[in-house]
C-alpha positions as CSV (number, residue, x, y, z in Angstrom):
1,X,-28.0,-122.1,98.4
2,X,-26.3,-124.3,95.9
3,X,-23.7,-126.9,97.0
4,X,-20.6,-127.1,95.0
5,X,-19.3,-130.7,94.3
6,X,-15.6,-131.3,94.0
7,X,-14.2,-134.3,92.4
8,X,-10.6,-135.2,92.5
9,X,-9.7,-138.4,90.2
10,X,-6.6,-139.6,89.8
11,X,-4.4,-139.2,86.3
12,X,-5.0,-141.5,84.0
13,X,-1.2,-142.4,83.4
14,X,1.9,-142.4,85.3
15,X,3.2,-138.6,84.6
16,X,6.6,-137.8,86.0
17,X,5.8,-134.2,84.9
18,X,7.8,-133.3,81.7
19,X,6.3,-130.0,81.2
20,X,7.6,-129.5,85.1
21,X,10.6,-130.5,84.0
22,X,11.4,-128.6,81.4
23,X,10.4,-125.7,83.3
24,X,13.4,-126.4,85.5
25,X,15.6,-127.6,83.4
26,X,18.4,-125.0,84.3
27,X,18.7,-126.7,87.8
28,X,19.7,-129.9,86.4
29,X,22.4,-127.9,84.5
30,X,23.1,-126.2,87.9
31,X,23.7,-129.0,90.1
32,X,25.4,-131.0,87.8
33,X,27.6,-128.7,87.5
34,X,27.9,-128.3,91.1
35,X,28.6,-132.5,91.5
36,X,31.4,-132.1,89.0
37,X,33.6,-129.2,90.1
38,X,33.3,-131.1,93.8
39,X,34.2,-134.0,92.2
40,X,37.1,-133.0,90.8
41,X,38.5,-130.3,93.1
42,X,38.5,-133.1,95.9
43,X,41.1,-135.7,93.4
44,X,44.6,-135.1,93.2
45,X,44.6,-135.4,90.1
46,X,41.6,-133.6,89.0
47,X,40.0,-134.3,85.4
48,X,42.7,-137.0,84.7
49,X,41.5,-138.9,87.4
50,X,38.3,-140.2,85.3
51,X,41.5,-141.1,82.9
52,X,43.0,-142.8,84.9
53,X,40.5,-145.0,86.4
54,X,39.2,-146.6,83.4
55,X,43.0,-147.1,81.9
56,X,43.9,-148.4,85.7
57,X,41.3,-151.3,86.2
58,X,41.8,-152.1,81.7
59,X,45.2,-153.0,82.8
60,X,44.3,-154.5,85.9
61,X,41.3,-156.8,84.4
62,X,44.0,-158.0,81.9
63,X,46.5,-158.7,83.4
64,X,45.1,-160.5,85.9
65,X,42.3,-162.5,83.8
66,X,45.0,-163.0,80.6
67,X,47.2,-164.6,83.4
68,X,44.5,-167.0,84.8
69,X,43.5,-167.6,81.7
70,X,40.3,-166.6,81.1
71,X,40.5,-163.9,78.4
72,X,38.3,-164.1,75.7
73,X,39.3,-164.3,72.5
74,X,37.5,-162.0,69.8
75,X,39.1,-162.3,66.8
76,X,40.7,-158.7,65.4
77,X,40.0,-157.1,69.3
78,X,42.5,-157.6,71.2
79,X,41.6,-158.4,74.5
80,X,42.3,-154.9,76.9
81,X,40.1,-152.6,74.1
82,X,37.4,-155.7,74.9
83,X,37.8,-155.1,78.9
84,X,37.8,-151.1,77.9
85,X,34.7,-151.1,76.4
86,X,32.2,-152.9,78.6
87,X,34.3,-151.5,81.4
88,X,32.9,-147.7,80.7
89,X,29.5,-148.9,80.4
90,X,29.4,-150.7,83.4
91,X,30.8,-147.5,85.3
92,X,28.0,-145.6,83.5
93,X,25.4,-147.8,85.1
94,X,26.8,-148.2,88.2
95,X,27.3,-144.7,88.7
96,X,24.1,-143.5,87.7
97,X,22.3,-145.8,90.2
98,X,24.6,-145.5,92.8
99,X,24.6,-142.0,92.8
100,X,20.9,-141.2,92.1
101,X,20.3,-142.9,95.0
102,X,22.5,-141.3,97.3
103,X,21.8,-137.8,96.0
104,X,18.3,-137.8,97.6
105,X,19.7,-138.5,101.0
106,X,22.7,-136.2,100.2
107,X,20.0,-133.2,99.5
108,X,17.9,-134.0,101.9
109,X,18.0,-130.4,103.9
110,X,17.5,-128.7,100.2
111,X,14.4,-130.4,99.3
112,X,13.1,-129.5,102.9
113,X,13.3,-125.8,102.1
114,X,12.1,-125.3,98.5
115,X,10.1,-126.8,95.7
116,X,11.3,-128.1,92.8
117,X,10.7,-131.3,90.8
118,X,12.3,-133.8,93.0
119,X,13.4,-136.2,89.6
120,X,15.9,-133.4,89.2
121,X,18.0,-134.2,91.8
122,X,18.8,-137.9,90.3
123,X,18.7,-136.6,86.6
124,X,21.4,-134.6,87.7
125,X,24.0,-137.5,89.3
126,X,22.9,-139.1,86.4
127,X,24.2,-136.6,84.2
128,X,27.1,-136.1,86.2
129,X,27.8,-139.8,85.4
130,X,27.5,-139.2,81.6
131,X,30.0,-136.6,81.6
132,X,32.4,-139.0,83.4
133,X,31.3,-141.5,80.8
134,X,31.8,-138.9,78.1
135,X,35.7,-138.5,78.9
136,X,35.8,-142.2,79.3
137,X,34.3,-142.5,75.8
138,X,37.0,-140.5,74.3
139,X,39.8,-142.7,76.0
140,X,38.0,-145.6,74.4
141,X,38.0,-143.9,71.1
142,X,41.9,-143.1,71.2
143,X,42.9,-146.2,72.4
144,X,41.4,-147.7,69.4
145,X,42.6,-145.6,67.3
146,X,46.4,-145.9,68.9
């Protein structure tokens, strides 16, 4: 009777499992989706509200820093288009990572019952962030142009 030897060796890399990912890639489409219609169902203001908020703190950040003077000067921008811009980046980043986070907690009970890649749940608050920094990309584009 022959004796069968099994050996299990670790991967040679780090893989976070693209082919698995791609696989699945309609959930990440799916719930962020999902994250945006609850999003903006639960504003008043729905889709302007990622309008808003950009514009809102622009004018707040120069107002208040123009009037304690400590605006930078960067010669042909004037100053709120400079608060604009790292503005929407900084609400990219801190919504990706924020969010990503939190949506592990948040679907907790989901990735009890099934499986599924579990990067998919922060790829998609991550992509939920890019669509708010999409919008907030087009503001930036118009106020420049205005």
């Amino acid at each position: 009777m022959e004796s069968k030897k099994t050996t299990i060796r670790p991967p040679a890399a780090i893989d976070p499992g693209f082919r698995e990912l791609w696989k699945h890639r309609e959930l990440i489409y799916i719930f962020s989706w999902r994250d945006i219609k609850v999003k903006y169902k639960q504003t008043f203001f729905g889709i302007g509200w990622a309008l808003f908020q950009p514009l809102g703190m622009m004018l707040l950040f120069s107002v208040v820093f123009s009037r304690a003077g400590f605006s930078v000067d960067i010669p042909g921008v004037p100053y709120p288009i400079f608060v604009l811009s790292g503005l929407i980046i900084w609400n990219l980043f801190n919504l990706s990572v924020s969010h990503a986070a939190e949506s592990m907690v948040g679907n907790a009970p989901l990735l009890r019952k099934i499986y599924f890649p579990r990067l998919i749940i922060p790829l998609s608050s991550i992509a939920t962030a890019l669509f708010d920094f999409l919008i907030a990309f087009v503001l930036f584009i118009l106020v420049c142009i205005f």
